[in-house]
C-alpha positions in Angstrom: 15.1 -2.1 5.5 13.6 -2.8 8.6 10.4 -2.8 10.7 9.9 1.0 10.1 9.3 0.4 6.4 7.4 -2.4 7.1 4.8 -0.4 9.3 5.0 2.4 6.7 4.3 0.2 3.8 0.9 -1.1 5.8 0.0 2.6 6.7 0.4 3.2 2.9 -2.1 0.1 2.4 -4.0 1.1 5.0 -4.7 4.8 3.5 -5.2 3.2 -0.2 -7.9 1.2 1.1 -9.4 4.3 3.1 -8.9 6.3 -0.3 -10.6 3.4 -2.3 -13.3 3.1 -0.4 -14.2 7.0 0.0 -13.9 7.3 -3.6 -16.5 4.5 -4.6 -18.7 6.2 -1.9 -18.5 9.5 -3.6 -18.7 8.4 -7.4 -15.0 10.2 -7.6 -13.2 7.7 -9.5 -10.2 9.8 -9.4 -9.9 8.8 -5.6 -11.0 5.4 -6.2 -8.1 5.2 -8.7 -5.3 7.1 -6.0 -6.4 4.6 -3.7 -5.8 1.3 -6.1 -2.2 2.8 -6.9 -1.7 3.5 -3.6 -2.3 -0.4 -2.5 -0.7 -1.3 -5.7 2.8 0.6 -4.8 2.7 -0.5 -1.0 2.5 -4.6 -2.6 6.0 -3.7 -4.3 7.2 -2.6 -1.5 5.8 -5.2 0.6 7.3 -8.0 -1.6 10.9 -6.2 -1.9 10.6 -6.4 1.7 9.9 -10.4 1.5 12.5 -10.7 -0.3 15.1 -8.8 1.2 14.0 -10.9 4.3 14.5 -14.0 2.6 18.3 -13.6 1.3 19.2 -12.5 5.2 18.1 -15.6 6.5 
């Protein structure tokens, strides 16, 4: 996996956060929920990511 995941993964934060944030705003906990999974599952991927980096070294 390279660089293009990477920058995926952080867009995936990125809009989590966004999602998060609108959602507390709003009172829709739904959102606010989407958003917390959505920063949850780009972490994963983010640390397979470390990892992956770390056995090529």
């Amino acid at each position: 996996m390279g660089t293009d995941d990477k920058i995926d993964n952080k867009v995936e934060e990125a809009g989590g956060k966004v999602k998060e944030h609108v959602g507390r705003a709003t009172d829709d906990r739904d959102l606010e929920a989407e958003g917390k999974a959505d920063q949850s599952s780009s972490h994963v991927k983010q640390a397979v990511e470390h990892v992956k980096d770390a056995f090529k070294s």
